[in-house]
DOSE-328188 format. One line per 8 residues: number of its first residue (from 1); their letters; for each residue x, y, z of N, C-alpha, C, O. Coordinates in steps of 0.05 Angstrom, whole numbers, plus 32768, in hexadecimal, padded with zeros to 4 digits. Last residue first. Layout:
BEGIN
NUM	a	X:Y:Z:X:Y:Z:X:Y:Z:X:Y:Z; ...
! end
This chain:
BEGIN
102	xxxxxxxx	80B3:81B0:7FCB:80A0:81BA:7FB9:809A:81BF:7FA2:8084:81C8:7F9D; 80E5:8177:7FC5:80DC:8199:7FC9:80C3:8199:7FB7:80BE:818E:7FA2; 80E5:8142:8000:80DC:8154:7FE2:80D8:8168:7FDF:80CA:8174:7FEE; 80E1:812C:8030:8104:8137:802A:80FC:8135:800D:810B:8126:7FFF; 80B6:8134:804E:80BB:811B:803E:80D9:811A:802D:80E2:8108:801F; 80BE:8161:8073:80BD:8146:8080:80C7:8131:8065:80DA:8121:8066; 80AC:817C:8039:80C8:8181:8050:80CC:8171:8063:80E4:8170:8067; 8076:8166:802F:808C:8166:8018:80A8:8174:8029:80BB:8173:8019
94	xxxxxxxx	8059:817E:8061:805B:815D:8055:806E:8159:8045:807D:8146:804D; 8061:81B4:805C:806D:81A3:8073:806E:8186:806B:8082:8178:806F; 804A:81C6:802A:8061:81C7:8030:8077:81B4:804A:808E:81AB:804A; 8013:81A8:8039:8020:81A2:8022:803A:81AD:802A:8046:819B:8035; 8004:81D1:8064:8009:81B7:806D:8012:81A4:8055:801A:818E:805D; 8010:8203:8044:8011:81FF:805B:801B:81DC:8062:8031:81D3:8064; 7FDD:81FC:8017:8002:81FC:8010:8012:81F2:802D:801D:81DC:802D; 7FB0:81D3:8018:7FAD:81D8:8032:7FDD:81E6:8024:7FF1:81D9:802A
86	xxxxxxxx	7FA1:81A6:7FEC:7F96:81C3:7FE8:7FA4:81D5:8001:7FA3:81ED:7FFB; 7FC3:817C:7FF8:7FC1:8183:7FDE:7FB0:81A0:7FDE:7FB5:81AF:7FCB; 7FB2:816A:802A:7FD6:816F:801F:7FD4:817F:8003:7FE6:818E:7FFB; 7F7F:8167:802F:7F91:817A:8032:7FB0:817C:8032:7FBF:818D:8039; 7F7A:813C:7FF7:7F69:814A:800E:7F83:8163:8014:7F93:816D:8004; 7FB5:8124:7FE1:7F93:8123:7FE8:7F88:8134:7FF9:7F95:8138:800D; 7FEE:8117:7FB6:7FE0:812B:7FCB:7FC6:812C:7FCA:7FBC:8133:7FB5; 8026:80FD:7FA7:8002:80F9:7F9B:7FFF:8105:7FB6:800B:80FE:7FCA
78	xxxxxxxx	8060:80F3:7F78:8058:80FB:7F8E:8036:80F9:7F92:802B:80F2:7F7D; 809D:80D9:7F66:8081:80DC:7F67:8077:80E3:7F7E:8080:80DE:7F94; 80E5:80D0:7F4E:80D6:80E5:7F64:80B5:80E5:7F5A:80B1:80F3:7F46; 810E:809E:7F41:80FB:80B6:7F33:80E7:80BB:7F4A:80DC:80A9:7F55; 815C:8092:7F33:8133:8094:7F3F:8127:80AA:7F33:812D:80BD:7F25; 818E:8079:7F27:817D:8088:7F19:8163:8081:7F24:8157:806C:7F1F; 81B6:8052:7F27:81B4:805B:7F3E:8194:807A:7F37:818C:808A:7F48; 81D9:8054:7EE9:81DC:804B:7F00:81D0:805C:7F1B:81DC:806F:7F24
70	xxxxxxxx	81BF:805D:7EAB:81BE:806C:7EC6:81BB:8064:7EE0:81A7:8067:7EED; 81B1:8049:7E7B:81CB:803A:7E88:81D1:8051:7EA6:81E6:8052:7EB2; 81A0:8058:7E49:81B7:8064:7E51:81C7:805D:7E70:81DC:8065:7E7A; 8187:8015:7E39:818C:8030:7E31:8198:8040:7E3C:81AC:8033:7E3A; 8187:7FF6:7E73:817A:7FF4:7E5D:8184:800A:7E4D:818F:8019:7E5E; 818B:7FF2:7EAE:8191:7FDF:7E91:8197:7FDB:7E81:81A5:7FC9:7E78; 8171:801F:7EC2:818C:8016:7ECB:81A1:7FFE:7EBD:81B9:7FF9:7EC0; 814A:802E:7EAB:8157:803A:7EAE:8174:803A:7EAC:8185:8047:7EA1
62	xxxxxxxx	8127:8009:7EAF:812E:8009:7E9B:8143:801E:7E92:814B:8021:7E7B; 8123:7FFC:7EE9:8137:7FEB:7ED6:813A:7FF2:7EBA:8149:7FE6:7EAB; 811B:802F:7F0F:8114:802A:7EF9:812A:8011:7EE7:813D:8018:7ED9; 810F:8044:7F5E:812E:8040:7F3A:811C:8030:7F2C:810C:8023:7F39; 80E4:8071:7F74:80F2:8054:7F69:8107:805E:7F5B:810E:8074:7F52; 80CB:8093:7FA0:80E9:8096:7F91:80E3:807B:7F89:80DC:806D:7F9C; 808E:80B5:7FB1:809A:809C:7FA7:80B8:8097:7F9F:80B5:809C:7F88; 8064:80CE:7FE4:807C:80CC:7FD7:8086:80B8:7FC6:8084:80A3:7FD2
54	xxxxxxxx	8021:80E4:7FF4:8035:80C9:7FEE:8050:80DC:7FDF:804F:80F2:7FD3; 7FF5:80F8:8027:800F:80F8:8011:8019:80DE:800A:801A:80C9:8017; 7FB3:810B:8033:7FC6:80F9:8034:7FE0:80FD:801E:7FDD:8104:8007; 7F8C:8124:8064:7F94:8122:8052:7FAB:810D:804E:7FB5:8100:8061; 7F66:8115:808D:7F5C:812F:807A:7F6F:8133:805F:7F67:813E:804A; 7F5A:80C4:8075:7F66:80D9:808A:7F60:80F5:807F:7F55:80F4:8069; 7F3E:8092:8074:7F32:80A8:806F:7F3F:80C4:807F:7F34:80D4:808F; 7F59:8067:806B:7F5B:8074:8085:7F4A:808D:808C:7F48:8099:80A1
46	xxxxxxxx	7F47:804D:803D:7F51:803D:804F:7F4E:804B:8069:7F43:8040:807B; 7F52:807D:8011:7F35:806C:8011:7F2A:8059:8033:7F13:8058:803D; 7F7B:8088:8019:7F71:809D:801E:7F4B:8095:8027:7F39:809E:8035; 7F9C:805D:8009:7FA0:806B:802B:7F88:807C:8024:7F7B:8077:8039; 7F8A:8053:7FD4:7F84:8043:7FEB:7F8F:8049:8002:7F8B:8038:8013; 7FA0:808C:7FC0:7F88:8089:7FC5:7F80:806D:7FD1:7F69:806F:7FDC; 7FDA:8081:7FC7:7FCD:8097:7FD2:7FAC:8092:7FD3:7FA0:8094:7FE9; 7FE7:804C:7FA1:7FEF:804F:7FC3:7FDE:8068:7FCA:7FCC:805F:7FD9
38	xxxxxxxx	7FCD:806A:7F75:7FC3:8056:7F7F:7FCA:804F:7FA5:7FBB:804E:7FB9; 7FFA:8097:7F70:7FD4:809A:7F72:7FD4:8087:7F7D:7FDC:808A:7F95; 8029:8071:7F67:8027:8086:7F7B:800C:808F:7F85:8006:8090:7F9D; 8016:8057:7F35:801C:8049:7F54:801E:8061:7F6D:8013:805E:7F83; 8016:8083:7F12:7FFD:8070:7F16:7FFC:805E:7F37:7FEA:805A:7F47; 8049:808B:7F12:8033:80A2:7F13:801A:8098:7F1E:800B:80A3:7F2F; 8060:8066:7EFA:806A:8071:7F12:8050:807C:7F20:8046:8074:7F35; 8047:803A:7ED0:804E:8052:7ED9:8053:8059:7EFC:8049:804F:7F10
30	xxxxxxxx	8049:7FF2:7ED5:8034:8004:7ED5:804C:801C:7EDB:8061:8016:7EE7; 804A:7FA9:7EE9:8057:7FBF:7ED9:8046:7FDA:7ED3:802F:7FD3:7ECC; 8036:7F98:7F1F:8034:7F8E:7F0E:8042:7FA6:7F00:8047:7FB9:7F10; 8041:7F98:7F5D:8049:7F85:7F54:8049:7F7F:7F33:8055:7F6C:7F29; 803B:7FD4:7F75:8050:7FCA:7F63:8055:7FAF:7F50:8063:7FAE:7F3C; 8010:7FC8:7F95:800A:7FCE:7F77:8017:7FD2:7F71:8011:7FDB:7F5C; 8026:7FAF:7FC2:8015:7F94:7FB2:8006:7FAA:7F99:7FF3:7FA1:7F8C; 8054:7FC6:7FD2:8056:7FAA:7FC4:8044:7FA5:7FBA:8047:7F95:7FA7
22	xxxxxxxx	8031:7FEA:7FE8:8047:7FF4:7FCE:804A:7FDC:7FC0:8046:7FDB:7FA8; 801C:7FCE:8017:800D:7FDB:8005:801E:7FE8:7FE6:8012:7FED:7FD1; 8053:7FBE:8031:803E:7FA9:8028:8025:7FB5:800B:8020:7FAB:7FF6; 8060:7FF3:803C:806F:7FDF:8033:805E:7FCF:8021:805C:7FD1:8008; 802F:7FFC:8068:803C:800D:804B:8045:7FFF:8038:8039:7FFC:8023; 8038:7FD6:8089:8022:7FDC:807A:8022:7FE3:8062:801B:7FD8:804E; 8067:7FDC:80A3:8061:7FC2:808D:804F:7FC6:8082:804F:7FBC:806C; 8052:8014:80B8:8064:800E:80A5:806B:7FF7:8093:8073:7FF9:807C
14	xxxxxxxx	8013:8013:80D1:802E:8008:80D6:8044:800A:80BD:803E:7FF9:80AD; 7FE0:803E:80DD:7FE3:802E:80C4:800C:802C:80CB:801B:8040:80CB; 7FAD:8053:80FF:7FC8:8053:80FB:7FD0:8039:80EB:7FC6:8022:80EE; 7F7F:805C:811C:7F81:8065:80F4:7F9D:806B:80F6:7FA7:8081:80F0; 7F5E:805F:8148:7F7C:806E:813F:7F85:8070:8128:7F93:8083:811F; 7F2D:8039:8131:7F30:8059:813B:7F48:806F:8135:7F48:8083:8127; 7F3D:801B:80F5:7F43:801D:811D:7F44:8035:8122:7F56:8044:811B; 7F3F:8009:80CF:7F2C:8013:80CB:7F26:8015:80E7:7F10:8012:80F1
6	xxxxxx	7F77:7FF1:80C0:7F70:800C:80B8:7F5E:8019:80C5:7F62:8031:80CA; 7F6E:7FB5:80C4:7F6A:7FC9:80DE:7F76:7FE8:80CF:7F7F:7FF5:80E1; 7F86:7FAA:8089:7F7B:7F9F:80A0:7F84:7FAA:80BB:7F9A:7FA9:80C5; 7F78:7FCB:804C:7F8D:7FCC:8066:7F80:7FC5:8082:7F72:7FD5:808F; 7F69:7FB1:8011:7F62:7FB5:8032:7F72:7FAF:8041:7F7A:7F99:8047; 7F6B:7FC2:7FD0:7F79:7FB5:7FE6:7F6D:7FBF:8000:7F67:7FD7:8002
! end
């Protein structure tokens, strides 16, 4: 996917953006785990920032349907690049802004 004007000096990316970017590799059925990378590595590819986080919470219908029936039930993903991921420091601050514990 190409985030149109990503590629602007300021390398500021709008919130519909985001939005828009979750929607369009949500659209097909796939792991949590997998969508969370994916959102992370097209920001990372897109903005070329030093680093990058993602967070994910969904609810799961299979959750909430299906088998034990766990009204209101998410699940916590996470994907760290560059220096979120080696840098504890600026990993701790990203994951305390993102209201996740380490």
């Amino acid at each position: 996917m190409d985030l149109d004007g990503a590629g602007s000096p300021s390398r500021i990316l709008g919130l519909s953006k985001l939005a828009r970017l979750v929607e369009y590799f949500a659209a097909r059925p796939q792991a949590q785990e997998r969508l969370t990378m994916q959102v992370a590595n097209c920001l990372d590819a897109s903005l070329r920032p030093q680093g990058v986080g993602v967070v994910l919470e969904a609810g799961h219908t299979c959750m909430t349907q299906r088998g034990v029936r766990a009204l209101g039930a998410t699940t916590i993903t996470s994907a760290l690049l560059g220096n979120l991921r080696t840098d504890l420091r600026s990993r701790a601050e990203f994951f305390a802004v993102a209201g996740a514990a380490t």
